[in-house]
N, C-alpha and C positions, 0 to 999 in steps of 0.2 A: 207387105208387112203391115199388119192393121197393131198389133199386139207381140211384144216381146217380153222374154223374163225367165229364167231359168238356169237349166244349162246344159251345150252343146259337148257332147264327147267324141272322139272320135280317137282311132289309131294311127300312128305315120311312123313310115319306114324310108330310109334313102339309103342309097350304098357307093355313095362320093363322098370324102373326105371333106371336111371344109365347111363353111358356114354353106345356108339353104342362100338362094334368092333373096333380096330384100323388100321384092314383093308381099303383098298381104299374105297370109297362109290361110284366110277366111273371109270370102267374100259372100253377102247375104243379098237378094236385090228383091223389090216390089213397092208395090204403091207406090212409085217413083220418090223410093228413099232406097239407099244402099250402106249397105252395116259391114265395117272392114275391120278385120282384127288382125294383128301382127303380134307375132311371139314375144313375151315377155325378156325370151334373151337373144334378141336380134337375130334369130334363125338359128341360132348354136344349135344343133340337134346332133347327139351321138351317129356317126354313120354304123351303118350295119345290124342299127338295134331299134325296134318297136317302143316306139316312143308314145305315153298314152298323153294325149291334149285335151284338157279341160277347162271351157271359158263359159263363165258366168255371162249370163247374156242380159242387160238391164238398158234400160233406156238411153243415157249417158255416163262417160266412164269418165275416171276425172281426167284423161289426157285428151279430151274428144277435139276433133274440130268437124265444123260446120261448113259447110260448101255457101259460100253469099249468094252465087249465082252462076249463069251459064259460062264459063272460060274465066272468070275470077279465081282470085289465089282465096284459099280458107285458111280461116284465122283462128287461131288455138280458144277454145271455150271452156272453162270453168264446170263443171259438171250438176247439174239440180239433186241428184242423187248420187251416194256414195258407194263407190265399187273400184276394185282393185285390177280390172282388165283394161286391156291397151282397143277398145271397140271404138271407130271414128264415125260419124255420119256422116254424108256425102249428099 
């Protein structure tokens, strides 16, 4: 990733009742940075129906955390710019 900013769409279908995973739903990787977003409503997604996902993609989002280092815990960061998406950097 040299350059981000925009925004990613895509479609998602599941057909299990119940929340998704609470794994990321979008993982971005390169230039040894990795960009993770997670659903605004904790994976709630209607089962059996095409659900459209739309994330604004900007440098930092204001929940982001930043990774310190190799096997260190990341520590919640304040965001330089203002956006409404759940994107962490890693």
């Amino acid at each position: 990733l040299s350059s981000y900013g925009g925004e990613l769409a895509f479609d998602i279908q599941h057909s299990c009742p119940g929340p998704l995973s609470t794994e990321p739903l979008v993982v971005i990787k390169g230039n040894r940075m990795t960009l993770v977003h997670h659903h605004r409503n904790g994976g709630r997604l209607p089962a059996g129906r095409t659900e459209r996902i739309t994330i604004d993609t900007y440098e930092l989002s204001d929940k982001s955390t930043l990774e310190k280092g190799r096997g260190e815990e990341a520590d919640g960061v304040r965001s330089s710019r203002s956006s409404n998406n759940n994107w962490s950097v890693a």
